[in-house]
N, C-alpha and C positions, 0 to 999 in steps of 0.2 A: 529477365532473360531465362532464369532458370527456370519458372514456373510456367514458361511456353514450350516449353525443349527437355524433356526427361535426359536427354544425355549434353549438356550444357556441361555439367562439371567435366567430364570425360574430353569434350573440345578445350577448355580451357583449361586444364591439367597440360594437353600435347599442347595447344599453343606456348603455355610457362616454359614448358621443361626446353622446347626446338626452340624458342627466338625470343619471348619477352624477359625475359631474365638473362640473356647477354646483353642486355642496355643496360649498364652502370647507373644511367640517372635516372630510370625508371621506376617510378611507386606505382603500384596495382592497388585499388581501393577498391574492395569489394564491400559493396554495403545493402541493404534494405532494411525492412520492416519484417520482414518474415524469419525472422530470426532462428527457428525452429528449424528451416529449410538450409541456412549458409551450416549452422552449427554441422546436421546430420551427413551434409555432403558435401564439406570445405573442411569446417575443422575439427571434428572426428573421423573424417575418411582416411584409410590408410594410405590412398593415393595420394594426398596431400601432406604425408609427415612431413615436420621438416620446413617446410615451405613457406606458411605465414610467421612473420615476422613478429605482429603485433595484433591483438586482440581485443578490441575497445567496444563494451557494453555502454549506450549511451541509457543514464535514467534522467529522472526527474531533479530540475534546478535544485538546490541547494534554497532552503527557506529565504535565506537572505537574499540572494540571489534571485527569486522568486519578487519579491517586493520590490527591489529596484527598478523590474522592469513598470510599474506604475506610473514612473515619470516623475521630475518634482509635485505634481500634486499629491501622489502617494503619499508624500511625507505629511500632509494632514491628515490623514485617513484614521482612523482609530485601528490600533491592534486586532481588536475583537472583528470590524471588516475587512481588516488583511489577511486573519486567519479562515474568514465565513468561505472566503473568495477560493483561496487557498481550499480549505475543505472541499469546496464542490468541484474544484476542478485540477486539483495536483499543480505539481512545479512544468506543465507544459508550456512553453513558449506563446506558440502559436495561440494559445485559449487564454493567455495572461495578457499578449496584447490586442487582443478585443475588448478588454474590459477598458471604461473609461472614467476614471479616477471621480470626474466629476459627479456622476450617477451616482444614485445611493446602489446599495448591491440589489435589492428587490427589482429597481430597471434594469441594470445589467442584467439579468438572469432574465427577467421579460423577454429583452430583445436578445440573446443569447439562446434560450432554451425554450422559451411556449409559444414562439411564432412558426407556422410552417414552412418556413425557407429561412431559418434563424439556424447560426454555425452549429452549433449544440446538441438542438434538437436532428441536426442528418449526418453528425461525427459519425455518429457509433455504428450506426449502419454500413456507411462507406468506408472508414476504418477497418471492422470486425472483416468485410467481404474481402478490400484487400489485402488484409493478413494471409487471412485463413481460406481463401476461395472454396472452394466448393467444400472444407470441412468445418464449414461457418457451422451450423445444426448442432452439431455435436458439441464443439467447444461454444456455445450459446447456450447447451442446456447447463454446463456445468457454471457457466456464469451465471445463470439466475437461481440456481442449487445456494451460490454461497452470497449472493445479496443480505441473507439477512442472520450470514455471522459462520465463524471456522468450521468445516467438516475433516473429516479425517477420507481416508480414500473407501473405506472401508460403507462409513455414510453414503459416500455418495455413490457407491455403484449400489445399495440400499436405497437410497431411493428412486434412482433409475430402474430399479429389480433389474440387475446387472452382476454379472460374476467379475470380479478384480484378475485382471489381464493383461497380456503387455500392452494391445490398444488401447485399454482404457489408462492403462501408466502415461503411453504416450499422448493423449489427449491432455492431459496433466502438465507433461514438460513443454508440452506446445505454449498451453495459457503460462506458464513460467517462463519460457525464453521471450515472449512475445512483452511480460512485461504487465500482465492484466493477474495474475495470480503472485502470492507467494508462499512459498512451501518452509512451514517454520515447525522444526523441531526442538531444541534445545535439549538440557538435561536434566533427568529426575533430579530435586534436590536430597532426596533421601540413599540414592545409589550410586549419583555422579555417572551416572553412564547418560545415552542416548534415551528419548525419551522411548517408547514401543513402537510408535506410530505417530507420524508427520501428522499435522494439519493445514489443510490449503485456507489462504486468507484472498478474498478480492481483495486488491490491494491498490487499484485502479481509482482512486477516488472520484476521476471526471464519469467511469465504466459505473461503478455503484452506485453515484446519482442518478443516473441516465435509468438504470435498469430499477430505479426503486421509484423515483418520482415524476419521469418525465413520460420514458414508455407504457404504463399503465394508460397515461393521457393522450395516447397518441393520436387516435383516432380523432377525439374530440379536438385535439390542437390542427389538425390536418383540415378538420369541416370547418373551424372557425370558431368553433362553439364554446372552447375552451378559454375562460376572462380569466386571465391572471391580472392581484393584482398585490401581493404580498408572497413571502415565502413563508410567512409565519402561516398561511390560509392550507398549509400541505398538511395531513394527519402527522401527528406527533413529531410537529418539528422541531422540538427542543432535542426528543432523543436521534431524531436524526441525524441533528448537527451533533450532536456528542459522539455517536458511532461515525461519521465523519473527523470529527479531529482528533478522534481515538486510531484513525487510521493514518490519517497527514502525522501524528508520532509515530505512531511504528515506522513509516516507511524511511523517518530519518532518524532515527534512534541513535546514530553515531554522532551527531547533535549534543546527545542530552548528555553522552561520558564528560564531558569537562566539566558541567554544572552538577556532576555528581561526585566529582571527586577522585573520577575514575579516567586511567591512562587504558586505550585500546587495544593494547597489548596485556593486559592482564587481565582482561574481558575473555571465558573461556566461552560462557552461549548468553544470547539473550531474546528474548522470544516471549510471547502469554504463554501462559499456564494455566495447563485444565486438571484438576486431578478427582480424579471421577469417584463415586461415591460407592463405596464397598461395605462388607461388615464391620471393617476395621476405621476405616477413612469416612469424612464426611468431604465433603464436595464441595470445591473450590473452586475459583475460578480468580485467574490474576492478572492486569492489562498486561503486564510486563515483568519477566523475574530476569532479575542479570544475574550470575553466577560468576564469581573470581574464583581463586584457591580457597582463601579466606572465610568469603563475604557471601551473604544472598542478600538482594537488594529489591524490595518489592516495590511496584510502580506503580500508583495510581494515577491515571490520564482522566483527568474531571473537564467537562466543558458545560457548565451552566452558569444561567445569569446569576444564581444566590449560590455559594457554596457554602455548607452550614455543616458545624460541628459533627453532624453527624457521620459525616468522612472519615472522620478518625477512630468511629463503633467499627465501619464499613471495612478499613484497611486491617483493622486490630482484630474483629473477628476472620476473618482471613490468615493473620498470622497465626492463631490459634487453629485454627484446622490444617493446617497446612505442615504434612508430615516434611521431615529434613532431616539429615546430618549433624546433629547436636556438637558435632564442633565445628561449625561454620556460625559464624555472628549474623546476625540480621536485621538490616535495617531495612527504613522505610524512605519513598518518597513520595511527594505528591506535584507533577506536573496540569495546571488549572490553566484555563481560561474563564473569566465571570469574576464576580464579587465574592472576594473569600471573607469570611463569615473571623473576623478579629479573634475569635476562639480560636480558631486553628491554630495559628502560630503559638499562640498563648500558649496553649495546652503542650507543647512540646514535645508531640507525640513524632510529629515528620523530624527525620535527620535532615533531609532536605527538603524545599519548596523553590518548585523552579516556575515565577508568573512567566504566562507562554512570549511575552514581549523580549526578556533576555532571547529568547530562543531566533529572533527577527533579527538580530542585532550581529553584526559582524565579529567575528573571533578573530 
């Protein structure tokens, strides 16, 4: 209603105020998809102080939550294809039950995403238009800006050759409210403040497969010509699916505090970290740093079939470049999915090792 009628808020501000709100047993639910649009002209308008009652951001199922809907066959399923499933297409309802427990995950994805009238392959199109209607363009370009990994705002109107603006700010909070973007700062560990500059992550897991492995193909899957008949047959899909369940953690990271040892209330940020390369610093990069009063807690998100010793070179040089606060302790963790390499634990370098199957499992 609102996106056909520029002055929609304006009628239903007089209708609230003259006659719907003298009904005692009245609830008003205003809802959609376009979440950018209720925020700027419901619940930030000045005409509506006061007035909503409650506030309900709906995201993505809970991992656990996520797998039930499988059915009892899920409960055969191996870990490793609850999470493949999961990677490629987030905790959405609607896309978890299409999928058919029975199928290996290479069929489901078949008939899911490389058929021309397959759900998957015409989501993203008719989703992204009714979001965003006519400023689909724009917020299209900055989605395939960050397919293949964090920019900062700064990036990415660089690579648009674009000067940093309020419209290009709001192109920003649009993929944010909408749910396709996340905007992750955290804080320096060496000065406990804010970091200088956010980074946008797609955060969309069903969005960043779509935009890395299916729409390149599109044409080809639309004429026929496109055989799928594996998902291992995509260009480097081992790193694929790792930068996928690299993202299925972040986006539930409040998950992993209890198998870390950690209450969410003594969590001050938690976010990746980039710390860019200077005369001084050398250059880091970390899936995950949580930050207490106390504690830095580095997270390594590993998704491969052999996880070998060498993880523990990978986290350890990392800790070493990685400037900090010399009175904060620091530890390590390592969140895997794959075959972890009996060194690792041995070697007793992780304080923690969380296999991704706890994380499946009800709290």
């Amino acid at each position: 209603m609102g996106g056909y009628d520029p002055d929609f808020a304006g009628y239903f501000k007089e209708a609230w105020d003259e006659y719907l709100r003298k009904h005692g047993n009245l609830i008003f639910v205003l809802c959609g998809s376009v979440s950018s649009w209720i925020a700027e002209n419901i619940l930030n308008s000045t005409g509506f102080v006061g007035r909503d009652s409650f506030d309900l951001e709906l995201g993505e199922l809970s991992l656990f939550d996520s797998v039930t809907l499988f059915g009892p066959t899920g409960a055969r399923l191996s870990t490793t294809e609850k999470l493949d499933i999961l990677s490629l297409t987030g905790g959405v309802p609607k896309y978890l039950e299409e999928i058919r427990p029975e199928l290996s995950v290479d069929e489901n994805f078949r008939r899911l995403c490389f058929l021309p009238r397959s759900l998957l392959f015409r989501e993203f199109d008719e989703t992204f238009s009714r979001v965003f209607g006519q400023r689909v363009a724009t917020r299209g370009r900055i989605l395939r800006l960050l397919v293949d990994g964090r920019r900062s705002v700064s990036e990415l109107a660089d690579s648009e050759e674009r000067s940093v603006n309020g419209s290009y700010a709001e192109v920003l909070r649009d993929l944010c409210y909408a749910g396709f973007v996340a905007e992750e700062s955290g804080m320096n560990p060496l000065t406990g403040k804010a970091v200088k500059e956010s980074r946008y992550r797609l955060k969309d897991n069903y969005a960043r497969f779509y935009l890395k492995n299916i729409e390149p193909r599109a044409a080809a899957i639309k004429a026929g010509l496109f055989e799928f008949a594996s998902l291992e047959q995509l260009n480097g899909w081992d790193s694929i699916l790792g930068l996928q369940f690299e993202n299925l953690i972040l986006n539930h990271v409040n998950d992993l505090f209890p198998h870390l040892g950690l209450e969410r209330s003594l969590v001050l940020s938690a976010a990746p970290y980039l710390q860019n390369e200077t005369k001084r610093n050398e250059r880091c990069q970390i899936d995950l740093l949580i930050r207490t009063e106390r504690t830095l807690m580095v997270v390594e998100i590993k998704r491969q079939r052999e996880i070998r010793h060498d993880v523990v070179d990978e986290v350890s040089d990392k800790v070493r470049k990685l400037k900090y606060d010399k009175r904060l302790s620091v530890r390590t963790a390592l969140v895997y999915d794959g075959h972890l390499s009996a060194s690792v634990p041995a070697d007793r370098y992780f304080d923690y090792i969380i296999p991704s199957d706890v994380l499946l499992a009800q709290r």
